[in-house]
N, C-alpha and C positions, 0 to 999 in steps of 0.2 A: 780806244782799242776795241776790238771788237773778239766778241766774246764765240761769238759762231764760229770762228776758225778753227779746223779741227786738220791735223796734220797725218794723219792717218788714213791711208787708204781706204773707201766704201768697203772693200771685201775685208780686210781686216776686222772691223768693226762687226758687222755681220759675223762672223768666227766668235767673236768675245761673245755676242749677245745666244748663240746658239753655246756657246759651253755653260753659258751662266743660265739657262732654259737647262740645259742637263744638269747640271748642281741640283738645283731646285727640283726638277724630277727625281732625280735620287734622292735628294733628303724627305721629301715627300712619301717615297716608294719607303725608305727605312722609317719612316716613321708610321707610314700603316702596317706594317710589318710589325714593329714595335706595341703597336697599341693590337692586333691582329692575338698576339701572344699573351700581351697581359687578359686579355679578354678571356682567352683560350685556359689560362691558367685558371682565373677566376670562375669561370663555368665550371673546371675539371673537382674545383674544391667546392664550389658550392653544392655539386651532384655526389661528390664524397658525405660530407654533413648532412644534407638532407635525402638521402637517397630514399627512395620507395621502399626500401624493405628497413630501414634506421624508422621512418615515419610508420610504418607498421608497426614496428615490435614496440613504439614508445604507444602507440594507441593502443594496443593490447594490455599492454603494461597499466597502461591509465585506467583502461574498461576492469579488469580483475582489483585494482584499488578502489577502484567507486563500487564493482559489486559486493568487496568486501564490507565498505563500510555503509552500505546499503543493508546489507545482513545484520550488520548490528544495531543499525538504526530500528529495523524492523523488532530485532529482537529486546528492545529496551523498551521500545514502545510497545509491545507484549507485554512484559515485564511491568510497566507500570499501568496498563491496564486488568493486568489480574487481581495487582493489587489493590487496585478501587475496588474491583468488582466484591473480592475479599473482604474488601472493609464494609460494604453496602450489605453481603449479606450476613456479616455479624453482628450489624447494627439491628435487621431484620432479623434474626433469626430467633432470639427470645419469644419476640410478635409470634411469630410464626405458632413457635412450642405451645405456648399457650391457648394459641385458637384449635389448633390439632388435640390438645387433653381436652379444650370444651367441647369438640364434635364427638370425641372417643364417649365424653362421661353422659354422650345423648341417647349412643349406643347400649341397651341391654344386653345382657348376659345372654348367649345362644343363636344372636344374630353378628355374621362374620360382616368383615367391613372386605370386598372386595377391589376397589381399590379408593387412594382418594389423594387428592391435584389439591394444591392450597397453595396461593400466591397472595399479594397485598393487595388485590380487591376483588378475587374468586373464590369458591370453594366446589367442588364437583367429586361426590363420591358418590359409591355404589356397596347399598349391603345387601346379603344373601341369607336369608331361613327357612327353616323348615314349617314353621308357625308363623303363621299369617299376622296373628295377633301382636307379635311381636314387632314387625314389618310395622305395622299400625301405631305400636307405642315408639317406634321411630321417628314418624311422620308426626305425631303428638307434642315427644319433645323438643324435634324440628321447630315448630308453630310456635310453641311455647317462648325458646329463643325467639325467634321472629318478631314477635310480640313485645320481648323484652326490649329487642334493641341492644342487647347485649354484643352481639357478634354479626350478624346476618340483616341485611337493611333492605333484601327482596329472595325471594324463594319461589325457586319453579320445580316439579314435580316432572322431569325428565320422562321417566320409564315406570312402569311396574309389571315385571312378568314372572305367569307362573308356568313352572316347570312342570306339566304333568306327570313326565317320565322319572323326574328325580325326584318330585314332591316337594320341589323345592319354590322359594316365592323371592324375586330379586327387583329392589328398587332404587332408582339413580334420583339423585339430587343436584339441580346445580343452584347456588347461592351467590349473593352480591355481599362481601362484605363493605 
């Protein structure tokens, strides 16, 4: 038997094969249409969620939370630098007292101490008198220290000036302790 026989008219055949060409076109066209919409939806919700002003207001949001806790960061680490600093100079500061009553007790009666700067390995002051001689017994006890090695391990002789107008005689010290 043969299997080629076909009972049907050429034009008939042609008709099936062009309706079945249109199925297939239409289920094609509904089904880009179909994915057309999901796509469509999918865009409309993704530009909901993340929209340009949704992503703004969360990066604001975010920037005021880091600067806040930037502010605190900053201010603890103040906080725990004052208190070193606190600690360093209570530890110093007895030091300190004691080299200040030894420059006072070098100082005689009648000569004023104009000013005087004392740190952990300077000393720089300035006295001011009316008596020369007294200026001198400054410069004396000065040396004397100096000598000892008590406080003072170099001594320079900054200034000495006399006032003519006020009769006054003023001399700067600066010192290495």
């Amino acid at each position: 038997m043969s299997i080629d026989i076909n009972l049907l008219p050429q034009k008939k055949n042609s008709i099936l094969q062009g309706e079945q060409l249109l199925v297939r076109l239409r289920g094609v066209a509904v089904l880009s249409v179909f994915i057309t919409l999901v796509l469509s939806i999918g865009v409309f919700i993704l530009n909901q969620v993340n929209s340009p002003e949704a992503i703004k207001a969360q990066q604001q949001d975010a920037t005021k939370t880091f600067t806040l806790s930037q502010k605190k960061a900053q201010a603890y680490l103040q906080l725990i630098d004052r208190l070193n600093n606190i600690q360093n100079i209570l530890s110093s500061r007895s030091h300190l007292e004691e080299n200040i009553l030894l420059v006072q007790q070098q100082i005689p009666s009648g000569v004023d101490i104009q000013s005087l700067s004392l740190d952990d390995k300077t000393v720089i002051f300035t006295v001011k008198s009316t008596d020369l001689t007294k200026i001198d017994s400054v410069i004396t006890n000065m040396q004397a220290l100096l000598q000892s090695k008590k406080m003072i391990k170099k001594m320079t002789i900054e200034d000495v000036v006399a006032d003519q107008k006020n009769g006054t005689f003023s001399l700067s010290i600066d010192g290495t302790l």
